[in-house]
C-alpha distance (Angstrom), angle and dihedral (degrees) to the residues before:
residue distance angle dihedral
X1 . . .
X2 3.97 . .
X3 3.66 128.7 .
X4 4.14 125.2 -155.7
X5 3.74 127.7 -173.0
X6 3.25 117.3 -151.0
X7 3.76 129.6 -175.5
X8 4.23 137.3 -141.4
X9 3.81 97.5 -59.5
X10 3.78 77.9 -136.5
X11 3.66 89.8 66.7
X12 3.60 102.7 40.4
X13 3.95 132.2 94.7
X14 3.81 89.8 28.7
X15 4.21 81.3 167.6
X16 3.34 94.0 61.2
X17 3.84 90.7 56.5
X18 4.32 92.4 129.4
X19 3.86 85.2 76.7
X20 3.73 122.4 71.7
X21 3.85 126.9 -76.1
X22 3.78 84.7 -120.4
X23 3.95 103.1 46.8
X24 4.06 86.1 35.9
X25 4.06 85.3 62.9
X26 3.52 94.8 36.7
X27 4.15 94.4 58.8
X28 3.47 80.3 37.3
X29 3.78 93.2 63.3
X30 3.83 92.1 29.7
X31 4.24 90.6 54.7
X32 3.98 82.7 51.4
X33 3.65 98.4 46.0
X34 4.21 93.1 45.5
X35 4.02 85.3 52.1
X36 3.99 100.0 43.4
X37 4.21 82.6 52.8
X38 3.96 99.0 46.9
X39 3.78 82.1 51.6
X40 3.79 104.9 41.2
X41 4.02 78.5 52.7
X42 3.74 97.2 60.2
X43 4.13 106.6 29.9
X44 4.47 126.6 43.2
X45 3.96 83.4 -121.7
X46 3.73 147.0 40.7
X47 4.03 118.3 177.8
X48 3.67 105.4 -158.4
X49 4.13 103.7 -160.4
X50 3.54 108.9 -153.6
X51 4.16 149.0 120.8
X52 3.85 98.2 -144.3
X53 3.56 111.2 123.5
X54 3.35 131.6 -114.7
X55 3.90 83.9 6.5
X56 4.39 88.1 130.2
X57 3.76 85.7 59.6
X58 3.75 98.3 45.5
X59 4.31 90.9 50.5
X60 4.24 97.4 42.7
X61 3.78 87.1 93.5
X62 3.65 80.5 73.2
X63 3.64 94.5 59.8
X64 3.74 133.7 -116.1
X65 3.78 90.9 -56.8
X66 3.59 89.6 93.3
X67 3.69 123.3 75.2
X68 3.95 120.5 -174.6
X69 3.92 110.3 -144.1
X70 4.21 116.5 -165.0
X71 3.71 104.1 -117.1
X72 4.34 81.8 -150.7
X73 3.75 99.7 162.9
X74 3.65 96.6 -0.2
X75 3.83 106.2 101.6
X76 3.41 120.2 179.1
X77 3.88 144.2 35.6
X78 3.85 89.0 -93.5
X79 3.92 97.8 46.2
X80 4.35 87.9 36.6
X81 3.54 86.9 54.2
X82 3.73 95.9 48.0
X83 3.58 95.3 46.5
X84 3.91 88.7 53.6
X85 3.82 96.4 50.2
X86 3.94 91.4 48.0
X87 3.97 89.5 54.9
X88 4.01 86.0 42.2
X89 3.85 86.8 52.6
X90 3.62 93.4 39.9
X91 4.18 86.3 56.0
X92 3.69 89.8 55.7
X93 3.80 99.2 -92.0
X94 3.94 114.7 150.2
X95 3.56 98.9 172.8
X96 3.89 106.9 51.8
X97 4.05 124.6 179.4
X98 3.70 124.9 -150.2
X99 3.60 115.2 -152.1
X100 4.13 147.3 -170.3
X101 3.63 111.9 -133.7
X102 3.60 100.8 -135.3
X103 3.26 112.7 69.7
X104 3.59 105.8 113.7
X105 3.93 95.3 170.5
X106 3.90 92.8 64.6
X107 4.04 119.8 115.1
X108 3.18 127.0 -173.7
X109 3.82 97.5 -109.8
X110 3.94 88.5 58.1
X111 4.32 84.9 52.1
X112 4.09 82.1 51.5
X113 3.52 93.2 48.0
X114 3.73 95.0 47.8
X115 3.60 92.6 45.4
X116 3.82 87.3 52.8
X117 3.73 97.8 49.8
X118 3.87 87.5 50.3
X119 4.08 94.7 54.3
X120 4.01 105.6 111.3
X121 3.84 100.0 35.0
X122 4.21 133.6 83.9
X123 3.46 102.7 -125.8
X124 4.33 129.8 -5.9
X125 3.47 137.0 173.7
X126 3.70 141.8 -166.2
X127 3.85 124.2 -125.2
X128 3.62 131.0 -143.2
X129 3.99 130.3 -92.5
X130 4.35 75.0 -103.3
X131 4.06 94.0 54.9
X132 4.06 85.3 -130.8
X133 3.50 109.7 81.7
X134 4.28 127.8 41.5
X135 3.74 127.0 -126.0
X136 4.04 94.9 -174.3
X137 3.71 140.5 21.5
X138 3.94 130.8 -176.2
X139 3.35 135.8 -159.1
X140 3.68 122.6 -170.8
X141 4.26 113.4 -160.1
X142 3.90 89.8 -20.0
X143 3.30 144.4 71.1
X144 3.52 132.0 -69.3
X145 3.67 112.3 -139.3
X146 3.75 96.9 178.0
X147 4.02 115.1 -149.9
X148 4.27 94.5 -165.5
X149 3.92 126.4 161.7
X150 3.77 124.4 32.6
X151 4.06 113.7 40.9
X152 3.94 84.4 -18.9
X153 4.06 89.7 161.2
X154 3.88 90.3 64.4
X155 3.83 98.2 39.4
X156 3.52 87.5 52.3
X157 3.73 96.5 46.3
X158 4.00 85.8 49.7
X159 3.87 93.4 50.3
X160 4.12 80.0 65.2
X161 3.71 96.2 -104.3
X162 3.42 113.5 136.3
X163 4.23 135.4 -135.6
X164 3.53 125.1 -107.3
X165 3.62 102.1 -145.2
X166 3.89 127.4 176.6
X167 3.20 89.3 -74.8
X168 3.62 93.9 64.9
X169 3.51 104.0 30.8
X170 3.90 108.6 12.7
X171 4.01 128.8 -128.1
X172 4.04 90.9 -28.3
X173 4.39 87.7 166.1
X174 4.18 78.8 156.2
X175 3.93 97.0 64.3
X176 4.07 87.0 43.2
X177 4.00 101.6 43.4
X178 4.13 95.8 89.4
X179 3.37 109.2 167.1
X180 4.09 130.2 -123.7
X181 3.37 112.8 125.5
X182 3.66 141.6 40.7
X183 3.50 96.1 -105.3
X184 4.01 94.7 55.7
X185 4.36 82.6 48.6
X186 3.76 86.0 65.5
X187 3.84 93.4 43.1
X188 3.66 89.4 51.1
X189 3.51 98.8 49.3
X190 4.13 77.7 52.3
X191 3.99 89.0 63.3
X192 3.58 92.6 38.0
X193 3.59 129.7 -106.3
X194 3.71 140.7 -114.3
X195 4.04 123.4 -105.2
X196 3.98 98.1 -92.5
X197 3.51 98.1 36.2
X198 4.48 90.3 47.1
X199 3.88 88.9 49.2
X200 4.04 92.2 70.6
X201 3.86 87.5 47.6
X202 3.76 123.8 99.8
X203 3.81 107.1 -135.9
X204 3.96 88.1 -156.4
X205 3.29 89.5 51.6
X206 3.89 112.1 29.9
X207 3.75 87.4 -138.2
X208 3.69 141.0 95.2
X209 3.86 110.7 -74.3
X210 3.97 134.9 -113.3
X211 4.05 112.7 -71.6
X212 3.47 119.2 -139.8
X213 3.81 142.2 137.3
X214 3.67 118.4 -105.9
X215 3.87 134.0 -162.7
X216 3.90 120.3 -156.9
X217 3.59 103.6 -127.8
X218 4.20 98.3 -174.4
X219 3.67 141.2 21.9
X220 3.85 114.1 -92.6
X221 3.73 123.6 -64.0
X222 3.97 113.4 -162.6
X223 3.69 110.1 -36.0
X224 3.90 100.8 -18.5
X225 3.24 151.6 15.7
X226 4.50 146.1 -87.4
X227 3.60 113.3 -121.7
X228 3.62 138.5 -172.3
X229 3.73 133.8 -149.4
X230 3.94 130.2 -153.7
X231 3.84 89.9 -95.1
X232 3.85 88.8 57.0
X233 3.84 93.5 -110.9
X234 3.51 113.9 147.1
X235 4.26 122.5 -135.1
X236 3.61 139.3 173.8
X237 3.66 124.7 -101.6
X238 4.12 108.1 -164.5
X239 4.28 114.6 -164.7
X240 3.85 81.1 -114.5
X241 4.27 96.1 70.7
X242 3.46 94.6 55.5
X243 3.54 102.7 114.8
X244 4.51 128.7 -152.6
X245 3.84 115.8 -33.3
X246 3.60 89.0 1.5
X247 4.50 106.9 99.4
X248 3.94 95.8 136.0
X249 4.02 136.0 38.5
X250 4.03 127.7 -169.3
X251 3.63 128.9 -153.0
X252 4.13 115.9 -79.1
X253 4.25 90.0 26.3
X254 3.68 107.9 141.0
X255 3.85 112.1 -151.5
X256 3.65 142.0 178.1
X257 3.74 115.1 -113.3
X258 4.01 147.6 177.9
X259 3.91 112.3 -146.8
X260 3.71 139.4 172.9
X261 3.44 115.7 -152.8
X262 3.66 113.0 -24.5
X263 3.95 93.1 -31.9
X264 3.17 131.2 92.6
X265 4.10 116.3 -123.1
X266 3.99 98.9 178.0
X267 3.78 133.7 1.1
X268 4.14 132.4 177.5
X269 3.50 142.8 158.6
């Protein structure tokens, strides 16, 4: 089973803070979602510890693998994480895994071959592309006790768990490549991304597209839609960009969207 704390989108990506509040919580949402999915792929569970509303309803296109726990008192990555593991434990789960939430190069074969290279030994983690931080810890029939943010890598390694190297594992570059600043975007997009997180990236440009509010200004013509921005220039809006809970638009709606050019790549509420 793995567990993932995840904090107010609002909050999150605080590095990133040259982009706009909108797009920031967007990727921040989109790194989340691409994680939740590699994992839900590889292990029967994923308990997603968070307050954000309506957050259950945003993750059930990932299926009923996923289980959103309230964090309540519980504040913090550390004490989040905790929390999840206990209920994972409490389910029956002896092998629990601890996990960032924005790593949006993950698959699930890299979670399986993590999981494999960790069979044998108490408790093991995974550091960062940096060798600082951790993206994953596992615990095997004990407890977690997750040491995350700061020099993570060496409070972990102190707790007694112990690295999986390449030797263990093999080149797993998607379980390192967190992301939080521009710099690790671009290596991301390197690896290759997931679906949400490759929708706010200009292909042209290997970079996160323009932000800008949109209004729909007509009901759909062939498979999309005309849109307007503040500055009165007019862009496409194709079924295909219309990102999460978001299937249909009406005439007058004002979204937020990512475009490249005149098109429009991703769009949401």
């Amino acid at each position: 089973m793995a567990v993932v704390a995840l904090k107010p989108f609002a909050q999150a990506k605080s590095r990133l803070a040259v982009e706009p509040p909108a797009l920031r919580r967007r990727l921040a949402w989109c790194l989340a979602f691409d994680t939740i999915a590699a994992l839900v792929s590889a292990v029967e569970r994923v308990v997603v510890v968070s307050d954000q509303p309506a957050l259950a309803a945003s993750l059930r296109p990932l299926g009923p693998g996923v289980l959103v726990l309230a964090e309540g008192r519980a504040r913090g990555i550390n004490p989040a994480l905790a929390l999840g593991a206990a209920h994972a434990r409490s389910e029956g789960a002896r092998v629990v895994l601890g996990c960032v939430g924005d790593l949006p190069c993950l698959t699930g074969d890299t979670v399986l071959r993590v999981l494999g290279g960790s069979a044998g030994l108490a408790r093991s983690f995974v550091a960062d592309a940096s060798g600082i931080g951790t993206t994953m810890l596992i615990a095997r029939d004990c407890n977690l006790e997750p040491h995350f943010s700061g020099h993570s890598a060496a409070e972990h390694a102190a707790s007694g768990a112990t690295p999986l190297l390449s030797g263990n594992v093999g080149e797993v570059a998607e379980a390192r490549r967190d992301v939080d600043t521009e710099a690790d975007l671009v290596d991301a997009y390197r690896l290759g991304l997931g679906s949400a997180t490759r929708s706010l990236f200009d292909p042209t440009r290997t970079h996160l597209g323009r932000y800008l509010p949109v209004t729909v200004t007509a009901e759909p013509t062939g498979d999309g839609w005309t849109v307007i921005t503040a500055a009165g220039t007019r862009a496409w809006l194709p079924v295909s960009a219309l990102g999460g809970p978001l299937r249909q638009v009406r005439p007058g709606q004002r979204l937020h969207a990512v475009l490249a050019g005149r098109e429009v790549l991703s769009a949401w509420l």
